[in-house]
N, C-alpha and C positions, 0 to 999 in steps of 0.2 A: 660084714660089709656086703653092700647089696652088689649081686651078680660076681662076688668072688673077689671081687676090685682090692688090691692090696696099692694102700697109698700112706708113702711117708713123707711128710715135710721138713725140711733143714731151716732153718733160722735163728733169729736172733731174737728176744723179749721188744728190743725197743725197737726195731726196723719197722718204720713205713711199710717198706716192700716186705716183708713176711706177714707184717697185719693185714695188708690188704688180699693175701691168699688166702690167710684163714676167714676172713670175710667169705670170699666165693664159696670156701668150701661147705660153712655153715650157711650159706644159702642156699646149696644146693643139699642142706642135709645128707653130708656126706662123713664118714667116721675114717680118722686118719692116725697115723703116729705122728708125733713129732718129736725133732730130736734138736735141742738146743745146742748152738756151732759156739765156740769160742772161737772168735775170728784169729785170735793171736795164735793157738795154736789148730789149723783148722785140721778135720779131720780129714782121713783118707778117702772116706765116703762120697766126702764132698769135695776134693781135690777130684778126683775122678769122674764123679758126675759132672762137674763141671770145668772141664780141665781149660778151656780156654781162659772164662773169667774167673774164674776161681771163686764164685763169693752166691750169696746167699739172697734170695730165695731157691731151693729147687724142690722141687717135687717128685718122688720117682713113685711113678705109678707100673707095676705089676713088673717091678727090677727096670725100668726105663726112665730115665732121666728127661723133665722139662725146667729148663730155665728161664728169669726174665721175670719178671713178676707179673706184669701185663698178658705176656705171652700164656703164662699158666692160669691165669685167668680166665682169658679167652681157650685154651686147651679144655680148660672142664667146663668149660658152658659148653661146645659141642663133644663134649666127651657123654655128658652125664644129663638127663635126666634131671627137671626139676622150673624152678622160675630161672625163665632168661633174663641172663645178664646184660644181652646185646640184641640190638633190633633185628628184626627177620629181613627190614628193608635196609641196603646197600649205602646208601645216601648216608642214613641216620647213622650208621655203624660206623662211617667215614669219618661223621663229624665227633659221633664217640671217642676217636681213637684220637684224633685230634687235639679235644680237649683234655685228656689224661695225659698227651706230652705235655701238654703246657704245663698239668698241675706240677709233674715231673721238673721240667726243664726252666720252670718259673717261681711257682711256688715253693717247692724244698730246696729250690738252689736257694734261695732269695732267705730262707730262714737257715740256712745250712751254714751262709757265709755270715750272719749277723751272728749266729751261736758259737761257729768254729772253722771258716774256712777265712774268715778276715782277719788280715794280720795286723793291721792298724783300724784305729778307733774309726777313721773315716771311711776304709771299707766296710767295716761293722755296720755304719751309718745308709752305708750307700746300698748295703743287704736291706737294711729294714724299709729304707724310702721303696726298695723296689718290689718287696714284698706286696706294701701298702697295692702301688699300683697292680702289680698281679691279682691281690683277691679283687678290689675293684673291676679287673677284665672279669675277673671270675663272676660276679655279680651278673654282670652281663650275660655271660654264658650260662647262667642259670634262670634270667629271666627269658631266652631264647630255648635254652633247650628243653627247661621244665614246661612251658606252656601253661605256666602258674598254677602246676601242679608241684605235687610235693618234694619231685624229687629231678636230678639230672635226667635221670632216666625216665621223666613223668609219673604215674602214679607208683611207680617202686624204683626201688633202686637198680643201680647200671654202672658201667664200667667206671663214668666219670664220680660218682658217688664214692666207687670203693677206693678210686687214686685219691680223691681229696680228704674223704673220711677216716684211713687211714695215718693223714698227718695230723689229726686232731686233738691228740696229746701233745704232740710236737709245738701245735702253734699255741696250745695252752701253757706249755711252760714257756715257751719264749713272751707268752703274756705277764708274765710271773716275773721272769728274769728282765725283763727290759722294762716293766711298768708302765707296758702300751697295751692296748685293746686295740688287736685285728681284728676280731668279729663285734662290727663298732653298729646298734640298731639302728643308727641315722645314718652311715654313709653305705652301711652295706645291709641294709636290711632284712634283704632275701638269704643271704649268706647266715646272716646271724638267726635266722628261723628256720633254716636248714641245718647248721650245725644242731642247734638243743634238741631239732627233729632224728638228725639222724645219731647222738646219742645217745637218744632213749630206744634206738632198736635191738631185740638180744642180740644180734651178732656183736655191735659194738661193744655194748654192756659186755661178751664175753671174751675179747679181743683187745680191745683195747688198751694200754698201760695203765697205770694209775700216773696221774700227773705229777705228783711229790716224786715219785719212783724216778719216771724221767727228769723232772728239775734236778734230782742229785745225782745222776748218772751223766749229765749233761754240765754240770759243778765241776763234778770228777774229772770228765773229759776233757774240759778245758784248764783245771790244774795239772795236769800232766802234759798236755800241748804247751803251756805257757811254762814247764820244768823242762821241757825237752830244749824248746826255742832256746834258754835260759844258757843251757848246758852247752849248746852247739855255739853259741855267741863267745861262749870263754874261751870256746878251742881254738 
């Protein structure tokens, strides 16, 4: 590892928020451990690094613990050496940060509750209409922030790239499981020539799930939420 740098990563195969670390890290051509968490039984490693939230992403770079997905993102772009992930200027950084809550706080909620946080068919329903509207703003935000260059980040990628590129399995198997198309070339166009763009990048090629993998871990996960529901109604 260059300059000595001892870096392990905690995660999960299907997390959003651990793909999108391993994104940074491989763009920064950076060599790391990682150690796969079983959340059900988590280890002590990561109870400890993270003893407030308890959950995964974390990073510990040379025995020092960074959590937050976003947060260790932004960590190794000024830790390290390599292509920036964030603008030099204030403003644009502002609007980066911006735009990655939303991807956050709109987009994976909005496919989160249609796959597994809705507990009736209508919330199900009410996740995917607002999904829709989500990538639709997202549309927008990539015709503003790209400058109709290629990428969020204009001619490479940037913060808002690696938060939405990392749900890209995710919104593929909810393409799968619901038998809708979110990345639709007529309503989102920029979206959908941004997505095939940015899964042909190696990072994601080496990061990213394979989409069957997540449809049936995602199968799984909700036969077991609908066995628990199931179970708790009898008592």
């Amino acid at each position: 590892m260059a300059g000595g740098d001892d870096l392990k990563l905690l995660g999960t195969w299907p997390s959003p928020f651990a793909i999108r670390v391993k994104f940074a890290l491989a763009l920064k051509g950076l060599s790391y451990e990682y150690a796969e968490e079983d959340l059900a039984s988590k280890s002590e490693l990561l109870l400890s690094s993270n003893p407030v939230h308890k959950k995964i992403p974390v990073l510990i770079h040379n025995g020092v613990p960074v959590c937050e997905s976003n947060l260790i993102v932004e960590y190794l772009d000024e830790a390290f050496a390599g292509p920036a992930i964030l603008s030099a200027d204030p403003y644009e950084r502002a609007i980066a940060r911006f735009w990655a809550a939303y991807v956050d706080d709109k987009v994976l909620a909005s496919w989160a509750t249609m796959l597994f946080r809705g507990k009736t068919e209508e919330e199900k329903s009410e996740g995917k209409k607002a999904l829709f509207v989500a990538l639709d703003t997202m549309e927008g935000a990539l015709a503003k922030c790209s400058e109709r260059k290629g990428f969020f980040g204009g001619d490479s990628v940037g913060l808002v790239d690696l938060a939405l590129g990392s749900q890209l399995s995710w919104l593929k198997a909810a393409e799968v499981m619901s038998g809708e198309k979110f990345f639709d070339g007529d309503k989102t166009p920029l979206l959908a020539v941004w997505a095939a763009r940015f899964t042909e990048l190696d990072v994601a090629k080496a990061a990213l799930p394979d989409v069957d993998r997540v449809v049936e871990f995602a199968k799984t996960r909700q036969a077991k939420m609908a066995a628990a529901a199931a179970a708790a109604s009898n008592n």
